[in-house]
N, C-alpha and C positions, 0 to 999 in steps of 0.2 A: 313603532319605536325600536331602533335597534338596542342590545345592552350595549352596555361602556366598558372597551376593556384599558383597564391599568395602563396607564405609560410604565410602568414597572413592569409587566407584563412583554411589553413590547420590546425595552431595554433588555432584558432578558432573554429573549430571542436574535431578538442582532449582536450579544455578547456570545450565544452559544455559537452561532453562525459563524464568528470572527473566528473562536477557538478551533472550530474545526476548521476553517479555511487553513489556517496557521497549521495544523494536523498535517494536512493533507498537501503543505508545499514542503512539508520535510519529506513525504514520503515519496510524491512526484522525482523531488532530486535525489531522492537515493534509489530510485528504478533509474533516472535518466540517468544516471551515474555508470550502474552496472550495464546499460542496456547500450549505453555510447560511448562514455569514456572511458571503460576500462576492459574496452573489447581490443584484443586482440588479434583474432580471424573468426572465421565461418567455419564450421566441419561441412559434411559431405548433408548431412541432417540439417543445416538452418539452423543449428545450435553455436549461438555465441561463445566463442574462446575468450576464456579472461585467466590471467595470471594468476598464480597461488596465491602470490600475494595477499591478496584482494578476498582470501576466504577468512578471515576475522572480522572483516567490515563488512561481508553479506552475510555473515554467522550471527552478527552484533543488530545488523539488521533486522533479520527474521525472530530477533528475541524484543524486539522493541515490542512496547504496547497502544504505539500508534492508532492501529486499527479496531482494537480494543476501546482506545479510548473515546474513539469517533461512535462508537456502537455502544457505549456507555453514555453517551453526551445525550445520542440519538433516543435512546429507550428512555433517559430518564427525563430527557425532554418533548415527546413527543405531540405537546402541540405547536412543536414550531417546526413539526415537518407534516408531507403532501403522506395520501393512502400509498403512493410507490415507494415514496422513498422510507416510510417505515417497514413496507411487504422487503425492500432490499435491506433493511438494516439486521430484519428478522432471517436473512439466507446465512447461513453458516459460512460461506463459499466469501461472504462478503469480509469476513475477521479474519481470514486467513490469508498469507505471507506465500502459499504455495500455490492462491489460485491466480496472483498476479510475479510470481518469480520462482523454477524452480530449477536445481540446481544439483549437477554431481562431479565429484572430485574424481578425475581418469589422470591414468599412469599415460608421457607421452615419450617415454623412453624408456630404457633399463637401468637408470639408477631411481632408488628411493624419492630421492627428492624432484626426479622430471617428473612434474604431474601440473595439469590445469584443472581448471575447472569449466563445465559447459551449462550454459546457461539457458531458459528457454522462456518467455513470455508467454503462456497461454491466453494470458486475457490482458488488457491494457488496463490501469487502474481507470477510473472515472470518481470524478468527485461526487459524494451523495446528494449533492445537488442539484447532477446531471439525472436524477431520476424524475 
């Protein structure tokens, strides 16, 4: 005889699942954002050029709790995920803003205000449910 588990149970797991999907299409569009739309050029490094502009809204970014919250969702729900995708939830590498965008503000002329910023994708996000 198998146990019975909850329809509460179950609801509760496709509710967590929904929330992070919803997570995780804000944060797709705000990589796809810096990584395509708001490039500029290439330097000589494969480092994306994006306009100054553009550094309040990757600044605003990098402060979100996005990643936090998908890694909050995950630990406090951890039977509605697989042994990898909790070993990925438990990686440090995986709440962090720097290991999927990072980013420095360079002078591209000799006034104050020519300056861009260069962008680099180390790693591509994957949703934690491509574990």
């Amino acid at each position: 005889m198998f146990p019975v588990q909850p329809a509460s149970a179950a609801v509760s797991c496709s509710s967590i699942k929904t929330q992070i999907r919803q997570i995780e299409k804000k944060i797709s569009a705000e990589l796809r954002y810096f990584e395509y739309t708001a490039v500029v050029g290439v330097d000589e490094y494969d480092k994306k050029i994006v306009k100054i502009d553009n550094y309040l809204r990757l600044k605003a970014f990098s402060q979100k709790t996005w990643l936090n919250d998908i890694w909050k969702k995950g630990i406090n729900n951890s039977k509605c995920f697989t042994a990898s995708q909790k070993i990925t939830l438990r990686d440090p590498a995986f709440k962090s803003y720097k290991t999927y965008v990072k980013w420095e503000v360079v002078p591209i002329g000799f006034e104050d205000d020519d300056q861009c910023i260069l962008l680099e994708f180390p790693e591509a996000y994957r949703s934690i449910f491509d574990y």
